[in-house]
C-alpha positions in Angstrom: -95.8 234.4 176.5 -96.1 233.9 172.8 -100.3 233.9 173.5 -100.1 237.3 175.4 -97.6 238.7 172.7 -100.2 237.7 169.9 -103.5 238.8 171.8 -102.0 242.0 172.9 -100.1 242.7 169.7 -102.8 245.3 168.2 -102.5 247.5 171.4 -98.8 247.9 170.7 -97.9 246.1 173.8 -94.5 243.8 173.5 -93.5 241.1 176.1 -89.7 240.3 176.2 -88.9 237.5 178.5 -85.2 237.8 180.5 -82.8 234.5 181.3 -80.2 235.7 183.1 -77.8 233.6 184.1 -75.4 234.1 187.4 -76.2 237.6 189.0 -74.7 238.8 192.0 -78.0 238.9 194.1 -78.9 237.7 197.9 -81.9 235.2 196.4 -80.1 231.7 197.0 -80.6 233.2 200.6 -77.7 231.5 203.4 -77.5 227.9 202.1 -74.3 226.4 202.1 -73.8 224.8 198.7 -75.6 227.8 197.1 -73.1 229.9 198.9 -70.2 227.8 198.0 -71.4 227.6 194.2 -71.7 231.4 194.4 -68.1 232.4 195.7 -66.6 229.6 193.3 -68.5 231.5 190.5 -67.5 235.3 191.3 -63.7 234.1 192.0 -63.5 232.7 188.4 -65.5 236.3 186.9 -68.6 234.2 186.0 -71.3 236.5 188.0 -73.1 239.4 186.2 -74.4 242.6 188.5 -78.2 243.1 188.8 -77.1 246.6 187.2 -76.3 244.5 183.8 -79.6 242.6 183.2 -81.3 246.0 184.1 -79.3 247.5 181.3 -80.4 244.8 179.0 -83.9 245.0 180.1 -83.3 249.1 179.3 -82.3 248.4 175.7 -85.2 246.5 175.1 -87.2 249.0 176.2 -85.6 251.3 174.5 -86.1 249.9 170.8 -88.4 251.4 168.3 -92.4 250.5 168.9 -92.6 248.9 165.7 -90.0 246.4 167.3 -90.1 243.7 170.3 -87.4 241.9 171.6 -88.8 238.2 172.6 -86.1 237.3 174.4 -83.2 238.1 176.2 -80.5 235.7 177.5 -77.8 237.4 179.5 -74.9 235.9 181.4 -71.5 236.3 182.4 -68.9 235.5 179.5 -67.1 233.4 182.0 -70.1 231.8 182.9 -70.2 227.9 181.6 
């Protein structure tokens, strides 16, 4: 990402890449012990909602062209 940022910096493009940790999506699909690990996560309030990340990925957007965000690590506070 670093390459792209620097090759692509003079066209006032920015990259930002996005970690995010436990989201409440459907992509561990119906396997068992991603299931499992899932509902053990959300009953202790360590799963974010897609609708957090995209507000993070929002702010960055959102920041003045003279700055980038690199990167963004969002998780749930509860999330160890």
């Amino acid at each position: 990402m670093e390459s792209w940022r620097k090759e692509f910096a003079a066209r006032d493009v920015r990259f930002t890449t996005v970690h995010p940790g436990a989201v409440a999506t459907e992509f561990g699909g119906d396997q068992a012990f991603i299931r499992d690990w899932y509902e053990d996560m959300e009953r202790r309030g360590a799963v974010i909602r897609p609708e957090d990340v995209a507000r993070v990925i929002a702010l960055a957007l959102d920041l003045p062209r003279e700055a980038s965000l690199s990167e963004i690590t969002v998780r749930p506070t509860r999330q160890a």
